[in-house]
C-alpha positions in Angstrom: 0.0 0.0 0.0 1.3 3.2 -0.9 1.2 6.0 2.2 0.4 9.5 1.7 1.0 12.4 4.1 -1.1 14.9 2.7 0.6 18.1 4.5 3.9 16.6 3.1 3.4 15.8 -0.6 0.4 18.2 -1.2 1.8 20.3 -4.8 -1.9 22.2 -5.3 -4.9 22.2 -7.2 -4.6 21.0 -10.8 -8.1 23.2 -11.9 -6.7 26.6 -10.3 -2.6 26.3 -11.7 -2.0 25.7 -15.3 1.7 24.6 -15.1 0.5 21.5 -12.6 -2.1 20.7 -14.8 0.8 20.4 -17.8 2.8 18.3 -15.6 0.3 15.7 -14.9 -0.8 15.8 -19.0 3.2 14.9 -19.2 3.1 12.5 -16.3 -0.1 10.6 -17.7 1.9 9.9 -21.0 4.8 8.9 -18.6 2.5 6.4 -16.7 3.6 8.6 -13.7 0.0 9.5 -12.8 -1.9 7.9 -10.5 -5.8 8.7 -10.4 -8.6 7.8 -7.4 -11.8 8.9 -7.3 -13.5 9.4 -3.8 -16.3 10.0 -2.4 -17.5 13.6 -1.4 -18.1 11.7 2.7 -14.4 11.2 2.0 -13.4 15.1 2.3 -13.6 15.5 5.9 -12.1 12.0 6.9 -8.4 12.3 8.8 -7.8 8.7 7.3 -8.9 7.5 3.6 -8.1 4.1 2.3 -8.7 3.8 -1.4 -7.8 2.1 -4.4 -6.5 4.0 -7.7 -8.3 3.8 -11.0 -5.3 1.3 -11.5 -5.9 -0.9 -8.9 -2.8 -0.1 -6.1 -4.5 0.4 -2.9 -3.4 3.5 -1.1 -3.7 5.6 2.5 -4.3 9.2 2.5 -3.4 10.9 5.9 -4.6 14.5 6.4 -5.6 16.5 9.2 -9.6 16.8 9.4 -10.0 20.4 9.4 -8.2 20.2 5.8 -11.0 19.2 3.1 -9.8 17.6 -0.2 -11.2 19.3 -2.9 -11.7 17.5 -6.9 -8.2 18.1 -8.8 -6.3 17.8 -5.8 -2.4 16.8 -6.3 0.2 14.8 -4.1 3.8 13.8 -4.6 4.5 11.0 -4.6 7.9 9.3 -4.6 10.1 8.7 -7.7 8.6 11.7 -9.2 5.2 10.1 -9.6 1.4 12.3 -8.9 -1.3 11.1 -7.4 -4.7 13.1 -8.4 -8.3 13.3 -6.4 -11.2 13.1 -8.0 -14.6 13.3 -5.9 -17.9 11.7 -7.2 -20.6 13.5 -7.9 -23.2 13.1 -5.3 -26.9 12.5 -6.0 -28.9 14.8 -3.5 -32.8 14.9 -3.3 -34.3 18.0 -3.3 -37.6 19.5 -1.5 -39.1 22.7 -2.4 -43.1 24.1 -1.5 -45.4 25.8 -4.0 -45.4 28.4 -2.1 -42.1 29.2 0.2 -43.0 29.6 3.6 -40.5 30.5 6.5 -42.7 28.8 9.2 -42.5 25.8 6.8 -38.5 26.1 7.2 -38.4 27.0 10.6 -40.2 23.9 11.4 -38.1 21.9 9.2 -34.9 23.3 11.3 -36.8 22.4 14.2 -37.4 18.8 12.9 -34.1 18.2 12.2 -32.6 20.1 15.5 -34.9 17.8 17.8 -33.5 14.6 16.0 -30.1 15.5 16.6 -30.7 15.5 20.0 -32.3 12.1 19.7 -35.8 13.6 21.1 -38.2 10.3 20.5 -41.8 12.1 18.8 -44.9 11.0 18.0 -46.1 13.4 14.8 -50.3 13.2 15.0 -52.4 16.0 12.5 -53.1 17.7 15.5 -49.5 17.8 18.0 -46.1 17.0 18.0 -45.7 15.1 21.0 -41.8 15.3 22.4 -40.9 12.8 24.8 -38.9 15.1 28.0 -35.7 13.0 28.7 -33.8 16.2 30.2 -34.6 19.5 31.4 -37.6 21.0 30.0 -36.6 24.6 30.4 -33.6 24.0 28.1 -35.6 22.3 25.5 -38.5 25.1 25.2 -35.7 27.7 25.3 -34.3 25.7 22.3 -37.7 25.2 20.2 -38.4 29.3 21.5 -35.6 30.4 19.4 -36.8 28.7 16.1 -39.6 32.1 16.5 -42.3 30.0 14.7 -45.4 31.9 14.5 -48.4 30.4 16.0 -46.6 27.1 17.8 -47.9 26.9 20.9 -45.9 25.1 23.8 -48.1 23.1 26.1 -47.3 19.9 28.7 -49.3 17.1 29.2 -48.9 14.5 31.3 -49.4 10.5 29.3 -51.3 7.6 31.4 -50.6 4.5 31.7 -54.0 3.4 29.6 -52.6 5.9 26.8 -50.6 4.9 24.2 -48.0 6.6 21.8 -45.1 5.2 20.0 -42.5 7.1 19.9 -39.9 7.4 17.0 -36.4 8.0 18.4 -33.2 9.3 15.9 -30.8 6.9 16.5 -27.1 6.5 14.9 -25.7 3.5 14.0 
């Protein structure tokens, strides 16, 4: 497996300098070039294992603030390059006939309660939010969102009622 320290060997961004981009064309026709293709999940990772379009397995090492970007260019030894490609990544999108903000705001909301693993129950009428921790904090929290017309209310559930709750787990 070939090893990579990014900070070491990075040379710069093959779209943004021309002369890099003439070295690789020369390299390629040199079989000096080697070429991956990553995923875009792959930019933020502090360790990437990978295999080139060639085949030879290889390690990328790279702090995690530092996000590699497509066109990216490393030495590597005996005056070989190794260049980054990132895939391009399918996304679903969701739009309203009409934009509302409350709409948003409660989609923020949505997403914030779920990433503090709050377990719901979503009926036509309420959101029902199952209180694992301090309740202050969590209406200060769902305060801030400013939707107009939410309403914040406590109830209290008995045994003889039931709701099932959906919780936001991570795997």
């Amino acid at each position: 497996m070939i090893s990579i320290d990014c900070t070491q060997n990075f040379l710069g961004n093959s779209l943004a300098i021309p002369k890099l981009q003439q070295d690789l064309d020369q390299a390629r026709s040199n079989h000096r070039l080697m070429e991956v293709e990553l995923a875009q999940a792959d930019q933020k990772k502090s360790r990437i294992y990978a295999k080139t379009a060639s085949g030879e397995a290889i390690g990328l090492l790279k702090t995690r603030d530092w996000q590699l970007t497509n066109g990216d260019v490393f030495q590597l030894e005996h005056d070989g390059f190794l260049l980054i490609y990132l895939k391009t990544q399918p996304l679903m999108t969701l739009s309203f006939d009409t934009p509302s903000v409350e709409a948003l705001k409660l989609i923020h909301l949505g997403h914030t309660l779920g990433n503090h693993h709050h377990p719901i129950v979503v009926t036509p009428e309420k959101i029902y939010i199952q209180l694992n921790e301090n309740r202050d904090r969590l209406e200060s929290a769902i305060k801030t969102f400013d939707i107009a017309g939410l309403k914040i209310d406590y109830e209290t559930l008995s045994p003889d009622q039931t709701l099932t709750f959906a919780s936001h787990q991570h795997g």
